[in-house]
C-alpha positions, 0 to 999 in steps of 0.5 A: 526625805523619807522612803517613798513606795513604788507607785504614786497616784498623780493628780492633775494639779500636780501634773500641770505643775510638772508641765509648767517645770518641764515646759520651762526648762525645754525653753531654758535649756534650748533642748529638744525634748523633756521626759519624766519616767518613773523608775518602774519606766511608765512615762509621767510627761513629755514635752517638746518634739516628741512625734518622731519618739516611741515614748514607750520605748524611750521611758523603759530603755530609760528606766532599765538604763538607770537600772544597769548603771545602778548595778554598775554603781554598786560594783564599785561601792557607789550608792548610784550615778545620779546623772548619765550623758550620752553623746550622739552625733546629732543628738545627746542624751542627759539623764538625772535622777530626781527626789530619789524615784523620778527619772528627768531625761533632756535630749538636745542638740547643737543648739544647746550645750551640756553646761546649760542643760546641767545648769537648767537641770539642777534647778528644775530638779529642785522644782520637780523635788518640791512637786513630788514632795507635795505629791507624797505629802497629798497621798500620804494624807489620803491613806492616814484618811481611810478613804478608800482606793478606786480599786476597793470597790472591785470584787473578784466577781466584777472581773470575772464577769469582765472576763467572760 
């Protein structure tokens, strides 16, 4: 897969078929929460229990996490660790990397086994894989088009008289 850039534009086609992925492994994983951040740590989605989460929080700490373990990665001549386990007493955390730039985070309990999440996961990642190759595919499209971005239209002045 080629080099993606930092930022995509999600669409919500692609985004209820994200859903439908992450809904689908909660169930089959019997996990108690599904988070997908960018690398960048902005939340994407989040499915299961999440009203007790700081979201926020969890989707940045997520990303500086993988960023940690990346610099981890390099000091002994790894490209990086694609998958993180943390154990809890009551809850475990297990978090993978997918297509190169998406962070898939399952938290789960005794109900659940590390096993089944990792077999859960790897199917799912290849689901989210296809999704955020049609993405590319979809934005690399629009930019070949010359269709202007939403942000073209705004002028210096515009934010200025925003601002004041």
């Amino acid at each position: 897969m080629a080099a993606q850039s930092s930022t995509f534009v999600m669409y919500d086609e692609e985004l209820r078929k994200i859903n439908q992925v992450s809904e689908k492994l909660l169930r089959e994983s019997n996990s108690k929460v599904i988070f997908l951040v960018d690398k960048n740590g902005q939340l994407i989605t989040s499915v299961g229990e999440t009203a007790h989460l700081d979201t926020t929080s969890l989707a940045s700490l997520t990303a500086g996490n993988i960023a940690a373990t990346g610099g981890l990665a390099k000091l002994i001549g790894e490209k990086e660790f694609s998958i993180l386990f943390h154990e809890g007493e009551k809850d475990n955390i297990h978090i993978s990397i997918v297509g190169g730039r998406v962070i898939l985070v399952v938290i789960f309990d005794q109900r659940s086994s590390l096993g089944l999440v990792r077999l859960r996961v790897k199917k799912a990642s290849d689901d989210y894989g296809l999704i955020f190759e049609e993405l590319a595919k979809k934005s690399e499209q629009e930019d070949q088009s010359g269709a202007p971005s939403a942000f073209a239209e705004i002028t210096d002045d515009d934010i200025d008289n925003l601002f004041s």
